[in-house]
C-alpha positions, 0 to 999 in steps of 0.5 A: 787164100794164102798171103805172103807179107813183103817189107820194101824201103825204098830212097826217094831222090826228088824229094830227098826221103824215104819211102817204106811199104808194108804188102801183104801179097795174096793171088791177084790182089794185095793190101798195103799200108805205107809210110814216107818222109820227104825233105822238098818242096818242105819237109813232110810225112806221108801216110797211107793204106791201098787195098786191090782187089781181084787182078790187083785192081785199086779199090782204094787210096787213102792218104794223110800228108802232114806238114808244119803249115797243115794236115791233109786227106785225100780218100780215093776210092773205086767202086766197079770203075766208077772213082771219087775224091773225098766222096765227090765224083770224079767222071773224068778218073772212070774207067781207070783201074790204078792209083799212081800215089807220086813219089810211091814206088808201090803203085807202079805194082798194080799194072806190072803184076795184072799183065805179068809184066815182071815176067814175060818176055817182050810183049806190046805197050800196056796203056792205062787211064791212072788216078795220079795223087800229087804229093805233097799236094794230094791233087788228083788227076787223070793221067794217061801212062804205058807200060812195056816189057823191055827184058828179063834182068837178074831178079825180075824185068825192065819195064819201060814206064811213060807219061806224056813226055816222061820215060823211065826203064825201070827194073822191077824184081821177081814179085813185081815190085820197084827195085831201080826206078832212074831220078824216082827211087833206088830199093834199099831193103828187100 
């Protein structure tokens, strides 16, 4: 299976960081390792690697956050469906299929490339049962999210994201990936 290796930076405007993501990309799956730096709610680094496996399915999450005041892990992992914590099992995560690391572009990928959402036309609302990672926090809640095709743009598709009461268009490019996510993040290289 060949595999092709994506470099996304991206400017992350809620906590006044960057986030870069290095993808390697192969047919229905991909693995990823991640860096980020954030200025609020105080300064931090942000670690972590995500490996999917068939139809982009998250298997696991693992991710380091360092502050001046301390350093935290959180190891999430999904195996057929079932999700734990640290090791610890969480029933009310089973059933999902994604991570959504907060403040990671990244994670928005999983749902767009498993229903090709970047690139079909006018579809219905996709919802999702989502293992949402805080940061800098790395709390982990379930959290119920839709997804839907809006329109083809220039290099991809707009893809409206909802969450309780949060909405966002969001512009994805040709691969499935963030390219403008309004008041989240803006792509700086591609």
């Amino acid at each position: 299976m060949s595999s092709r290796t994506l470099v996304r930076t991206w400017d992350i405007l809620p906590s006044r960081g960057y986030s870069t993501a290095w993808i390697a990309l192969a047919e229905g799956r991909f693995t990823a390792r991640g860096r980020a730096v954030g200025l609020i709610p105080e300064p931090y680094w942000v670690t972590y690697t995500l490996d999917t496996v068939d139809a982009y399915v998250t298997s696991r999450l693992h991710v380091t956050v360092e502050s001046a005041a301390s350093t935290r892990t959180l190891d999430l992992r999904n195996d057929a469906g079932r999700w734990t914590v640290d090791g610890e099992h969480r029933p009310d995560l089973d059933g999902a299929l994604d991570c959504d690391l907060g403040l990671c572009p990244l994670t928005n990928t999983m749902p767009v490339l498993r229903h090709g959402l970047h690139r079909e036309p006018g579809t219905e609302p996709h919802p999702f049962l989502m293992a949402w990672v805080a940061v800098p926090g790395l709390e982990v809640t379930a959290t119920h999210q839709t997804y839907t095709h809006l329109a083809r743009a220039e290099h991809g598709a707009r893809i409206r994201y909802e969450a309780g009461d949060f909405r966002s268009d969001v512009e994805f490019d040709e691969d499935g990936l963030v390219l403008d996510y309004p008041e989240l993040a803006t792509v700086l290289t591609r």
